[in-house]
PDB file with one MODEL, atoms N, CA, C and O in Angstrom:
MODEL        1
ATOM      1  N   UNK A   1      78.934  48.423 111.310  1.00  0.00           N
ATOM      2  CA  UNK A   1      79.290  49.634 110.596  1.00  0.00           C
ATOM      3  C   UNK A   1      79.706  49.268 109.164  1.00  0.00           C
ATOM      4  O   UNK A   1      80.390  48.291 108.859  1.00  0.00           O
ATOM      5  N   UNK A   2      79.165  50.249 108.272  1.00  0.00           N
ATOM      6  CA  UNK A   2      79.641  49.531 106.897  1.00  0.00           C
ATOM      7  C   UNK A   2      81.128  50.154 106.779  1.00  0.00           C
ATOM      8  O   UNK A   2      81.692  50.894 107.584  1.00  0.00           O
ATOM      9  N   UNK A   3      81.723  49.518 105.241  1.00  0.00           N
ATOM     10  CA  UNK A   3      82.932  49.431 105.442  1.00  0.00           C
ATOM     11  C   UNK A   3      83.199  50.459 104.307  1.00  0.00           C
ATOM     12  O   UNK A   3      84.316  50.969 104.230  1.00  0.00           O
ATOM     13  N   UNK A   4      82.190  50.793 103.397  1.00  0.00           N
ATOM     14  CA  UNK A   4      82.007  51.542 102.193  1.00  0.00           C
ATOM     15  C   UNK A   4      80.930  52.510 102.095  1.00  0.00           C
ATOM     16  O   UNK A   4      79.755  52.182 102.264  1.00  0.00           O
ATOM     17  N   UNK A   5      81.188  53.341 101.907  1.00  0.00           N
ATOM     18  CA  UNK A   5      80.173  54.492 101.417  1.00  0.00           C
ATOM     19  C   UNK A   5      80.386  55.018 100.205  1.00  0.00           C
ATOM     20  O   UNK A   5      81.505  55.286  99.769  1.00  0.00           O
ATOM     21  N   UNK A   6      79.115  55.222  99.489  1.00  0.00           N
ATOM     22  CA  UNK A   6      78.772  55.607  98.049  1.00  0.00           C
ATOM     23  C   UNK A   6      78.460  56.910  98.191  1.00  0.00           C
ATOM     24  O   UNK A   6      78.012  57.403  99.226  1.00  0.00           O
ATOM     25  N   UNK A   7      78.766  57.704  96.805  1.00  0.00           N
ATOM     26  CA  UNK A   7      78.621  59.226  97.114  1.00  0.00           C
ATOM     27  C   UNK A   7      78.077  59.563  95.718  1.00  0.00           C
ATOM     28  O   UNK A   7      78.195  58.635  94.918  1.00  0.00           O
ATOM     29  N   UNK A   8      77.462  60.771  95.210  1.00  0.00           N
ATOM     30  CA  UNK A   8      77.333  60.751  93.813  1.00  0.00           C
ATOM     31  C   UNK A   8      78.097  62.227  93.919  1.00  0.00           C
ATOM     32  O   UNK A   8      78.190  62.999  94.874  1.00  0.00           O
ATOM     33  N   UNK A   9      78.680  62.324  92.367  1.00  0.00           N
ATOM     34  CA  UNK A   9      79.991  63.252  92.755  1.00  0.00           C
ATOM     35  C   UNK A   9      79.236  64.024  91.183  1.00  0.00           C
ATOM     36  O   UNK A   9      78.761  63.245  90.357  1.00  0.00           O
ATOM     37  N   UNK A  10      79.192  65.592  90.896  1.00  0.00           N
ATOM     38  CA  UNK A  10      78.348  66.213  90.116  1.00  0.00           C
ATOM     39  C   UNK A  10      79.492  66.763  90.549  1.00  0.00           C
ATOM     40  O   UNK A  10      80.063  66.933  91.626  1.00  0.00           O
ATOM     41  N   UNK A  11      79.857  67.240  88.206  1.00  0.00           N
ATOM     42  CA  UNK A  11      80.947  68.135  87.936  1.00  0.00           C
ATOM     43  C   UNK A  11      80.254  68.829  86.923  1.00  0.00           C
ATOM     44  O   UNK A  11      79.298  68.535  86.205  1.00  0.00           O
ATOM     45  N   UNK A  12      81.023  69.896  87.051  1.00  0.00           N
ATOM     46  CA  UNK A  12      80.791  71.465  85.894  1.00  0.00           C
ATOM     47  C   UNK A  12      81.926  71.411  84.935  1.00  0.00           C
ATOM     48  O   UNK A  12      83.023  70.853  84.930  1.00  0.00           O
ATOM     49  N   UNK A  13      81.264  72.201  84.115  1.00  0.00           N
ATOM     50  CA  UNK A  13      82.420  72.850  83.259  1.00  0.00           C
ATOM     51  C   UNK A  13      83.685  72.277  82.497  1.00  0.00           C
ATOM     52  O   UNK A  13      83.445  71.570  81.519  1.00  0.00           O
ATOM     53  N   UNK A  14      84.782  72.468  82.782  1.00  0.00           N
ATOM     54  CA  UNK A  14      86.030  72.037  82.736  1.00  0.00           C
ATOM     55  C   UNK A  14      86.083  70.628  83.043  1.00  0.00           C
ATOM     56  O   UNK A  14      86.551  69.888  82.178  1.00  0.00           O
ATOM     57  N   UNK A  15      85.665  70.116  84.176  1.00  0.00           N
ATOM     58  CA  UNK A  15      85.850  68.854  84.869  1.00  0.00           C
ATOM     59  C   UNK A  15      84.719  67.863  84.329  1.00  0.00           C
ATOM     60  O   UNK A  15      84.762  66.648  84.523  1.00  0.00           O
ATOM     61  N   UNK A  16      83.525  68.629  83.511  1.00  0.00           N
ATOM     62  CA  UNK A  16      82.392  67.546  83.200  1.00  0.00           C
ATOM     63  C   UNK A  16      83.221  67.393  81.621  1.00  0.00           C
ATOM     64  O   UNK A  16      83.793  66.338  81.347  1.00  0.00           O
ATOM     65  N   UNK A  17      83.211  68.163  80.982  1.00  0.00           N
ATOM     66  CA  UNK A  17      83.985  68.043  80.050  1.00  0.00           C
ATOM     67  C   UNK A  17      85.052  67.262  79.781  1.00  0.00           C
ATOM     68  O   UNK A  17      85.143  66.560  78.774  1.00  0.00           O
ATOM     69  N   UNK A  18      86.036  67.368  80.813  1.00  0.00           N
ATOM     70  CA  UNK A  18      87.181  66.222  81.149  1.00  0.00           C
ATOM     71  C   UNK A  18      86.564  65.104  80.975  1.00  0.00           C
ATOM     72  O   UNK A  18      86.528  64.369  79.989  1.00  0.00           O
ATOM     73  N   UNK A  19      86.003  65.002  82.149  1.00  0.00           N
ATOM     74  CA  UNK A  19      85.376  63.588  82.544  1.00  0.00           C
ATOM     75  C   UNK A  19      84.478  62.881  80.967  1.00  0.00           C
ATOM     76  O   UNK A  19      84.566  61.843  80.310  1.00  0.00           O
ATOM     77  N   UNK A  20      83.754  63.979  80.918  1.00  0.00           N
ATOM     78  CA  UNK A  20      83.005  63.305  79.823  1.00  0.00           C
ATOM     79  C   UNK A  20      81.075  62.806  80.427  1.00  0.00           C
ATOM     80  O   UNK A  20      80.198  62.185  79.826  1.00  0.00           O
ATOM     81  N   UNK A  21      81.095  63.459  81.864  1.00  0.00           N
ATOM     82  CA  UNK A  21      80.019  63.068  82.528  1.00  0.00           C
ATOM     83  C   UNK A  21      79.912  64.123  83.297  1.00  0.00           C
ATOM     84  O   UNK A  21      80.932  64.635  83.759  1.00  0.00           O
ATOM     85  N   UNK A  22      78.778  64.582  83.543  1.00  0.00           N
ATOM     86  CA  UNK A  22      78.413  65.236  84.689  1.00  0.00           C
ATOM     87  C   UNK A  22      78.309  65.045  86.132  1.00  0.00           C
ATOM     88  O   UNK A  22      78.448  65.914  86.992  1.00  0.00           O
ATOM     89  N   UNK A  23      78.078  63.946  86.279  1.00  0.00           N
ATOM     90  CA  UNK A  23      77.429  62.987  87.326  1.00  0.00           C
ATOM     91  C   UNK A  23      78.205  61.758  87.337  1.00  0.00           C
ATOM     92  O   UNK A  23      78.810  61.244  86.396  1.00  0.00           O
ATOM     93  N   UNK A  24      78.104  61.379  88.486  1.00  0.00           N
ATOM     94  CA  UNK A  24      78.543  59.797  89.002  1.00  0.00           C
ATOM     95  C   UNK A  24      78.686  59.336  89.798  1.00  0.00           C
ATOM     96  O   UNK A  24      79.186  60.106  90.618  1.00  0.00           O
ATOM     97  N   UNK A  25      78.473  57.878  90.384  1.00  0.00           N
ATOM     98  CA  UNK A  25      78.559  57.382  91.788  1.00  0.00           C
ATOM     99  C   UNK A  25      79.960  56.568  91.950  1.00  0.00           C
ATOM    100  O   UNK A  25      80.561  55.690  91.330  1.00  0.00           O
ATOM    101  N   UNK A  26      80.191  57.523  93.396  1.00  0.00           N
ATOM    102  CA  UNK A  26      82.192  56.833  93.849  1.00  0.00           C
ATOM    103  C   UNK A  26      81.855  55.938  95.128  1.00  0.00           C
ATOM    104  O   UNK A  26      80.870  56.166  95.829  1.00  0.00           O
ATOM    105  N   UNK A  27      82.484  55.215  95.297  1.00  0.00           N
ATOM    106  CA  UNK A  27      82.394  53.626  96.227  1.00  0.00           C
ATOM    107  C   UNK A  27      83.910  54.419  97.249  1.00  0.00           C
ATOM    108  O   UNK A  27      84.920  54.816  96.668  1.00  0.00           O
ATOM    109  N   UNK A  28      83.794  54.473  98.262  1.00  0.00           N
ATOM    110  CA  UNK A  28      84.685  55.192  99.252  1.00  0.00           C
ATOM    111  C   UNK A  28      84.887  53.740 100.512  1.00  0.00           C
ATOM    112  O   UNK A  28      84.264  52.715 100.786  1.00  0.00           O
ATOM    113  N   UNK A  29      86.054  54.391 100.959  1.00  0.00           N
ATOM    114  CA  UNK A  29      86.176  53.721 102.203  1.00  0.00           C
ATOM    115  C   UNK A  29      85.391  54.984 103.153  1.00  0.00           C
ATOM    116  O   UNK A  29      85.294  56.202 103.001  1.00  0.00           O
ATOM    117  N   UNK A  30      84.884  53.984 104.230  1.00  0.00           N
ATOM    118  CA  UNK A  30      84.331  54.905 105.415  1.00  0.00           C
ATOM    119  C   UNK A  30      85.186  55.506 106.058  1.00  0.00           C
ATOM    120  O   UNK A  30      86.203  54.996 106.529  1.00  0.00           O
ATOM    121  N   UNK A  31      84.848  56.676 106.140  1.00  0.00           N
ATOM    122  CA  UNK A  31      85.757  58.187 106.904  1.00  0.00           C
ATOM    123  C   UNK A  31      86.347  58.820 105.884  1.00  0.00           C
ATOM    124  O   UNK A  31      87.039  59.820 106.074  1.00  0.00           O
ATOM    125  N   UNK A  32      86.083  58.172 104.390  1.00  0.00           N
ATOM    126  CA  UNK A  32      86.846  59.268 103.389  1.00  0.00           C
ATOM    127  C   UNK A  32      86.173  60.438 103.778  1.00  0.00           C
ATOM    128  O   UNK A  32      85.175  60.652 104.466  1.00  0.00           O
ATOM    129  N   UNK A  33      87.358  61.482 102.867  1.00  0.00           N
ATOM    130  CA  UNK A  33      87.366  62.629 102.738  1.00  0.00           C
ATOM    131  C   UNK A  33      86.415  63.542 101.412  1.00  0.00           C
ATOM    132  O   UNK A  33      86.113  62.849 100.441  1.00  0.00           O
ATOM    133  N   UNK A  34      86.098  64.601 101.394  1.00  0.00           N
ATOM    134  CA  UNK A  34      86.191  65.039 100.225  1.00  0.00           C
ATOM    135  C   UNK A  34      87.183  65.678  99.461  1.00  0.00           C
ATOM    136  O   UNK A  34      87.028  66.505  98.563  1.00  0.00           O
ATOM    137  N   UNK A  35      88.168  65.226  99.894  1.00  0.00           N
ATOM    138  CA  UNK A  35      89.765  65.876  99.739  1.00  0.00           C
ATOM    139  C   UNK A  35      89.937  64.350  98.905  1.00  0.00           C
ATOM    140  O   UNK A  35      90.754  64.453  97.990  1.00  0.00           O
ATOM    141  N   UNK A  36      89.543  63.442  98.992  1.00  0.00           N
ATOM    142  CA  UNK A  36      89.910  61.749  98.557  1.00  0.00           C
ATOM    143  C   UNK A  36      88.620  62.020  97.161  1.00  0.00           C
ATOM    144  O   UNK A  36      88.965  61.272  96.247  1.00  0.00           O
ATOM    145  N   UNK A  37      87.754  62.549  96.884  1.00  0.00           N
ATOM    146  CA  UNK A  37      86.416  62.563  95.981  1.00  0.00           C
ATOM    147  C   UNK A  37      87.534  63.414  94.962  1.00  0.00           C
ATOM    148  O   UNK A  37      87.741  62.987  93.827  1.00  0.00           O
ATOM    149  N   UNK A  38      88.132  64.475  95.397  1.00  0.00           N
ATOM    150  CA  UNK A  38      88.910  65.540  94.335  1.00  0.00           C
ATOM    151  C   UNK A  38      90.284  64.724  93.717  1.00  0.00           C
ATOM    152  O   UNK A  38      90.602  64.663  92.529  1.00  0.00           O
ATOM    153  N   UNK A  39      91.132  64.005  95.088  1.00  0.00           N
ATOM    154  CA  UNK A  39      91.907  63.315  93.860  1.00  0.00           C
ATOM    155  C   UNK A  39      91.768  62.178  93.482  1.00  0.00           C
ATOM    156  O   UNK A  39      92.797  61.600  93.131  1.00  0.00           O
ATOM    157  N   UNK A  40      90.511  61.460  93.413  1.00  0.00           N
ATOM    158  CA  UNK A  40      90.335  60.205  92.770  1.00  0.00           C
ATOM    159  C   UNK A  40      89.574  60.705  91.349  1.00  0.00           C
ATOM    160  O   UNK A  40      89.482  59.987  90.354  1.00  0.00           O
ATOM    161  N   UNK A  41      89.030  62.126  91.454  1.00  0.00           N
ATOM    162  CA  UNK A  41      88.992  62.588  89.589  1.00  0.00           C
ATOM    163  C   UNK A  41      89.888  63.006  89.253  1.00  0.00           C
ATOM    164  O   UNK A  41      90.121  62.829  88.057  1.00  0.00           O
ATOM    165  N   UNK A  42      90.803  63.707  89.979  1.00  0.00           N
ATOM    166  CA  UNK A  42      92.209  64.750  89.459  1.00  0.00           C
ATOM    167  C   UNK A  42      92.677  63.182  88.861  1.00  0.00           C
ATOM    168  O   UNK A  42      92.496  62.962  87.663  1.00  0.00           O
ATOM    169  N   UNK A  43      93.114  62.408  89.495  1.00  0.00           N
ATOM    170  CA  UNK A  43      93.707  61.053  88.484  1.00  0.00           C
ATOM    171  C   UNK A  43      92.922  60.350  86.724  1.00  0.00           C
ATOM    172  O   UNK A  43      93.527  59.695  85.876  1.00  0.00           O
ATOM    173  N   UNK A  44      91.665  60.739  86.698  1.00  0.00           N
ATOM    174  CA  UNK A  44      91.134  60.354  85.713  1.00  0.00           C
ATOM    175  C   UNK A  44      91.103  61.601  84.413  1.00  0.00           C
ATOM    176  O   UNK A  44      90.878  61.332  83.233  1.00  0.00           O
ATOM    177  N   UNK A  45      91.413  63.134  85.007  1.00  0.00           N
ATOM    178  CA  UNK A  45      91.351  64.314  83.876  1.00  0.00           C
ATOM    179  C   UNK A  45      92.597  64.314  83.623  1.00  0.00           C
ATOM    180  O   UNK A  45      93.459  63.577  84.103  1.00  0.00           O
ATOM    181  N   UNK A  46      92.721  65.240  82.775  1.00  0.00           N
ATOM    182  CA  UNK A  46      94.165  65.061  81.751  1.00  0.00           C
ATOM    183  C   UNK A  46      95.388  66.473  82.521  1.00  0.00           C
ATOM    184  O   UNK A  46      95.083  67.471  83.174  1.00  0.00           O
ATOM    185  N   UNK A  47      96.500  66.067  82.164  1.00  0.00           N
ATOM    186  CA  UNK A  47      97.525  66.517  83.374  1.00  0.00           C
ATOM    187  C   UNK A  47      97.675  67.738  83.496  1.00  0.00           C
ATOM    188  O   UNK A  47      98.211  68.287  84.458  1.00  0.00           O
ATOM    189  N   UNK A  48      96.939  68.593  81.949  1.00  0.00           N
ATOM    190  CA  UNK A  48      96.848  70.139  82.052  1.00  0.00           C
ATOM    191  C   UNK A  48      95.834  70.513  83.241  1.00  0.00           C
ATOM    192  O   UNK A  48      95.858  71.447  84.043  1.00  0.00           O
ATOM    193  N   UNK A  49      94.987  69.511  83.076  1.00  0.00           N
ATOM    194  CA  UNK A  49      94.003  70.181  84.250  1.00  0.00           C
ATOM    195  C   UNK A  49      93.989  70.036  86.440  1.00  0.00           C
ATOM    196  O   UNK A  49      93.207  70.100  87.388  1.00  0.00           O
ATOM    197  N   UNK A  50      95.303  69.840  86.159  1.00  0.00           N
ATOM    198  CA  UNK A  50      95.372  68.969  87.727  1.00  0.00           C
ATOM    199  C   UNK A  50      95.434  70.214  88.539  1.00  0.00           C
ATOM    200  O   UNK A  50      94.711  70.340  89.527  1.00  0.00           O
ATOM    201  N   UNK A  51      96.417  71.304  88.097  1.00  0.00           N
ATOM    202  CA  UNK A  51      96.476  72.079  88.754  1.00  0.00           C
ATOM    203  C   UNK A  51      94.970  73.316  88.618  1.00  0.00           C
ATOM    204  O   UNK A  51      95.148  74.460  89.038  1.00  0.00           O
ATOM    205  N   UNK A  52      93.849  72.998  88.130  1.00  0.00           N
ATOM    206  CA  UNK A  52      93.090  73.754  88.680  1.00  0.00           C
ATOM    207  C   UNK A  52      92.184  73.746  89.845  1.00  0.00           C
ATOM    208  O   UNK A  52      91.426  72.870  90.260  1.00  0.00           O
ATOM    209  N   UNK A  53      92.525  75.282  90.395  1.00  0.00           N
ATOM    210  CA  UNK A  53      91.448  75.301  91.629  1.00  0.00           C
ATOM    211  C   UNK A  53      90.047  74.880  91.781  1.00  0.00           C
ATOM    212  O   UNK A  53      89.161  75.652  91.417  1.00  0.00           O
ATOM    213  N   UNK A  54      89.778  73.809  92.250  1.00  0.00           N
ATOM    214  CA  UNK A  54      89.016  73.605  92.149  1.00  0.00           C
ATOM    215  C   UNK A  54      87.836  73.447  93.579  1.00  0.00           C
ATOM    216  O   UNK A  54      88.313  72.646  94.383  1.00  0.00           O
ATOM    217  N   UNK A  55      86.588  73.957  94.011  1.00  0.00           N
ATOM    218  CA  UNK A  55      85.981  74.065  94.826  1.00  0.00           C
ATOM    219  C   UNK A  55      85.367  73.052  95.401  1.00  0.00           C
ATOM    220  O   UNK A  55      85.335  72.157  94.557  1.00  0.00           O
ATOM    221  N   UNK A  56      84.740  72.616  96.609  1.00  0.00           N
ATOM    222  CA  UNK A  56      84.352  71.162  96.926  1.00  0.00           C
ATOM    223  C   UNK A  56      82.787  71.607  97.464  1.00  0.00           C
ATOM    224  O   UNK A  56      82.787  72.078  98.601  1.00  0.00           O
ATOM    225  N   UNK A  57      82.002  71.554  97.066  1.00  0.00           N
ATOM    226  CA  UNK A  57      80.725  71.814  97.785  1.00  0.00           C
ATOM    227  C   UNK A  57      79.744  69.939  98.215  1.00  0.00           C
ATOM    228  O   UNK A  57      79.326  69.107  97.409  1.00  0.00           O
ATOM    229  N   UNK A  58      79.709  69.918  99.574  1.00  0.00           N
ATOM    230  CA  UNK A  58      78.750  68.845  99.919  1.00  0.00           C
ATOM    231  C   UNK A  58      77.599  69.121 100.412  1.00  0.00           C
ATOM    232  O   UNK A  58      77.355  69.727 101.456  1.00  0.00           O
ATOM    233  N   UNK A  59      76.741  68.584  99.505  1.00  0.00           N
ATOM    234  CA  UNK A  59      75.047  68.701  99.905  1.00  0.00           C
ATOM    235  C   UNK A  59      74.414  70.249  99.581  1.00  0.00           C
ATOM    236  O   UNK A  59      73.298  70.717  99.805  1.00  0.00           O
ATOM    237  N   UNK A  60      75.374  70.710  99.086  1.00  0.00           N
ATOM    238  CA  UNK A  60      74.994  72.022  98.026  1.00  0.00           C
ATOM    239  C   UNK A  60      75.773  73.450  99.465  1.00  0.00           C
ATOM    240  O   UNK A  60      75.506  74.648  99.560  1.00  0.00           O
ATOM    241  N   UNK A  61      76.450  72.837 100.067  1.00  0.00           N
ATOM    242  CA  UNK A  61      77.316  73.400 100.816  1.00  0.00           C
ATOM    243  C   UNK A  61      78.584  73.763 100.991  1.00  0.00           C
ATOM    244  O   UNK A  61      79.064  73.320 102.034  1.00  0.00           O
ATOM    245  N   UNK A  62      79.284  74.400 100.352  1.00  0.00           N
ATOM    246  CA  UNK A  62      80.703  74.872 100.202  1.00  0.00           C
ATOM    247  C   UNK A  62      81.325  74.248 101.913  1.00  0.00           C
ATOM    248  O   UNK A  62      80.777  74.425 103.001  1.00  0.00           O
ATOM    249  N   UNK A  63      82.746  73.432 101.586  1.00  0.00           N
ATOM    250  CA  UNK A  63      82.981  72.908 102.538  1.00  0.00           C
ATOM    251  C   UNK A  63      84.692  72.560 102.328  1.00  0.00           C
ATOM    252  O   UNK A  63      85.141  72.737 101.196  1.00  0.00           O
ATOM    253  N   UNK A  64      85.459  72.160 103.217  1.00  0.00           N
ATOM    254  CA  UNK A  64      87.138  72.258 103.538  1.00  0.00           C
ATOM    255  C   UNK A  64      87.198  71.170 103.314  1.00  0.00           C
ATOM    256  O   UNK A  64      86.391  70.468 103.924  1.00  0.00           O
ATOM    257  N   UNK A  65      88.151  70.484 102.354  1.00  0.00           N
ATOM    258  CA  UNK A  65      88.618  69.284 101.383  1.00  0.00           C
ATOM    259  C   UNK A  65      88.939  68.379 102.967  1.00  0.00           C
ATOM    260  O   UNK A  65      89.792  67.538 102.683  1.00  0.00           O
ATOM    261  N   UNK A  66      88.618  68.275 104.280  1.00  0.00           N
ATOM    262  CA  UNK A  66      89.236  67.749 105.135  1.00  0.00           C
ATOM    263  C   UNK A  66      87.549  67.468 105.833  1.00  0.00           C
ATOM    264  O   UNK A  66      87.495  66.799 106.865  1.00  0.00           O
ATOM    265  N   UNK A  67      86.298  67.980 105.250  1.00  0.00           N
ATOM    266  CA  UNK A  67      85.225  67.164 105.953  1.00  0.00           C
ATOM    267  C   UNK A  67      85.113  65.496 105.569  1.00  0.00           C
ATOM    268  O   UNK A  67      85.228  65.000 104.448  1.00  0.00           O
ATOM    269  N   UNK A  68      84.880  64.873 106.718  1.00  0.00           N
ATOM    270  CA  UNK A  68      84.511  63.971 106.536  1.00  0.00           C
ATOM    271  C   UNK A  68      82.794  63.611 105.522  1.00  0.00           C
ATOM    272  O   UNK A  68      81.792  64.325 105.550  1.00  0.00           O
ATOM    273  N   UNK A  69      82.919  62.732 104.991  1.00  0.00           N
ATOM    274  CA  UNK A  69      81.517  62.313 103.973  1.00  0.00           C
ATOM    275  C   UNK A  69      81.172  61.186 104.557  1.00  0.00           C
ATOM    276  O   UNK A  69      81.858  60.378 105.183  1.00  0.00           O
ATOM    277  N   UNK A  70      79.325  61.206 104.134  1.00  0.00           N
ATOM    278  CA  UNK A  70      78.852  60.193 104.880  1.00  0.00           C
ATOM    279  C   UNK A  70      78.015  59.949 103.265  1.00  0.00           C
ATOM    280  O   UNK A  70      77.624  60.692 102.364  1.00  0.00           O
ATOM    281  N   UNK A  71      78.026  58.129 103.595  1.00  0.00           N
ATOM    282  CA  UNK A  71      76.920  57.761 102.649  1.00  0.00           C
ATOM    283  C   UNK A  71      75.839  58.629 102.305  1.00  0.00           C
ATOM    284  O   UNK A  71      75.144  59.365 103.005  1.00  0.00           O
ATOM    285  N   UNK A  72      75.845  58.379 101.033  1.00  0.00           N
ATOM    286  CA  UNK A  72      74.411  58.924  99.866  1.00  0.00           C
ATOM    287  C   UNK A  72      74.917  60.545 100.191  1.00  0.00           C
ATOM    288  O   UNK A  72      74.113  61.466 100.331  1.00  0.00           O
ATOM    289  N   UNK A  73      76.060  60.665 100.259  1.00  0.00           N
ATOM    290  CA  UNK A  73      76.310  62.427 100.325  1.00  0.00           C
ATOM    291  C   UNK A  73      76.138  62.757  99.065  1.00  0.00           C
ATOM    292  O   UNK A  73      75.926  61.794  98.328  1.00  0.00           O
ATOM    293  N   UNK A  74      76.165  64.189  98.381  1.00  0.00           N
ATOM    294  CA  UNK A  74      76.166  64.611  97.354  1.00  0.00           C
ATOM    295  C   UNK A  74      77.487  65.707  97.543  1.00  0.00           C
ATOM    296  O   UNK A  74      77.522  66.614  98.374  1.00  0.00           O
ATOM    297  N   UNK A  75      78.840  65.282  96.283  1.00  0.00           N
ATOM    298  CA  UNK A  75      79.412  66.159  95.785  1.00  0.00           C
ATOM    299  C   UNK A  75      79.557  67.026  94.951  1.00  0.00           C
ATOM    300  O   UNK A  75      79.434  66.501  93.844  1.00  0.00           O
ATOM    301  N   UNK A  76      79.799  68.319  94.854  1.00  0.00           N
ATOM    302  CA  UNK A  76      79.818  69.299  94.244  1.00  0.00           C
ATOM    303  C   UNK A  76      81.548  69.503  93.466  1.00  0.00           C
ATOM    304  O   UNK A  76      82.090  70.413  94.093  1.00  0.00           O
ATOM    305  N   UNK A  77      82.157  69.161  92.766  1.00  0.00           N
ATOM    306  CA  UNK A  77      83.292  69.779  92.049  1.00  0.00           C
ATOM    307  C   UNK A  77      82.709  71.149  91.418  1.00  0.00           C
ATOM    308  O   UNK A  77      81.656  71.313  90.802  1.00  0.00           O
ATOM    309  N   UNK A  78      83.478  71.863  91.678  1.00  0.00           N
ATOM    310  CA  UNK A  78      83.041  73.616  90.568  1.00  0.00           C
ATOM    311  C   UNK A  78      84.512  74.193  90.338  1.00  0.00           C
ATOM    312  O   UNK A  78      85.391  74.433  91.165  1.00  0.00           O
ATOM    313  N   UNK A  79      84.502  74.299  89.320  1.00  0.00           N
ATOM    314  CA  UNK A  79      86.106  74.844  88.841  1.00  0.00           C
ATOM    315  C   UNK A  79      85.647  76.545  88.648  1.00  0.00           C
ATOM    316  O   UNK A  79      84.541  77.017  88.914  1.00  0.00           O
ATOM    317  N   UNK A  80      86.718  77.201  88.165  1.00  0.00           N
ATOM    318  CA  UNK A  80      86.470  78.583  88.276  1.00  0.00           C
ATOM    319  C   UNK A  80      85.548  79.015  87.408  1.00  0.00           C
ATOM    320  O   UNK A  80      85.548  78.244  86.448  1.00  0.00           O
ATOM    321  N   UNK A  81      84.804  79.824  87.283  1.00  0.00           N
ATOM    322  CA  UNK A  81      83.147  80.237  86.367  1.00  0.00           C
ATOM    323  C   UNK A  81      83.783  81.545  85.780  1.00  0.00           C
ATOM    324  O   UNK A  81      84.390  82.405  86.418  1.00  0.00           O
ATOM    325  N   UNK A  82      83.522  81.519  84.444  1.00  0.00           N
ATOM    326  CA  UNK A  82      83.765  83.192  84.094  1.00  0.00           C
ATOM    327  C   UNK A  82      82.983  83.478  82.835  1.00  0.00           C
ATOM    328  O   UNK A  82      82.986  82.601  81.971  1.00  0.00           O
ATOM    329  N   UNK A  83      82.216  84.760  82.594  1.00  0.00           N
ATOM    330  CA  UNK A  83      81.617  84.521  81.458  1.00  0.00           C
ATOM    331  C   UNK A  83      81.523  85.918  81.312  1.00  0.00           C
ATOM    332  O   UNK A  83      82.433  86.678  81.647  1.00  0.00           O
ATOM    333  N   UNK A  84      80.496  86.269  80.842  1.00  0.00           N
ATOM    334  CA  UNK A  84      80.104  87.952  80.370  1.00  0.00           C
ATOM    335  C   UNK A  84      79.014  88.233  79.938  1.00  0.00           C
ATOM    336  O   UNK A  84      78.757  89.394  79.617  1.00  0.00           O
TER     337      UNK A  84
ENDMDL
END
């Protein structure tokens, strides 16, 4: 069983902006969470932005910060959308 799983983690908005990237690949321990994908970026954006709600979609599937992720998953961060 491997001991690591890789994920590529795709942000919008607010959070690509933060980041400075849209896209990127995270190196996980096996059985992480996607609850572990949200605060290993919440630690890298700046402290105004920690408290936003932010949504978790895996594999283009809206999903509870407590699913387990499996290698080569795809994450979704989406912060709140508003426009006109």
């Amino acid at each position: 069983m491997e001991k690591t799983i890789t994920v590529t983690v795709r942000c919008f908005s607010l959070v690509s902006d933060a980041l400075g990237k849209s896209a990127f690949e995270l190196d996980l321990p096996h059985g992480a969470t996607a609850k572990l994908v949200l605060e290993k970026v919440r630690e890298r954006m700046p402290a105004e932005l920690n408290a936003l709600p932010i949504r978790i979609a895996v594999n283009q599937e809206y999903i509870l910060g407590d699913a387990e992720l499996q290698h080569q998953d795809e994450v979704a961060l989406i912060p709140p959308v508003s426009g006109g």
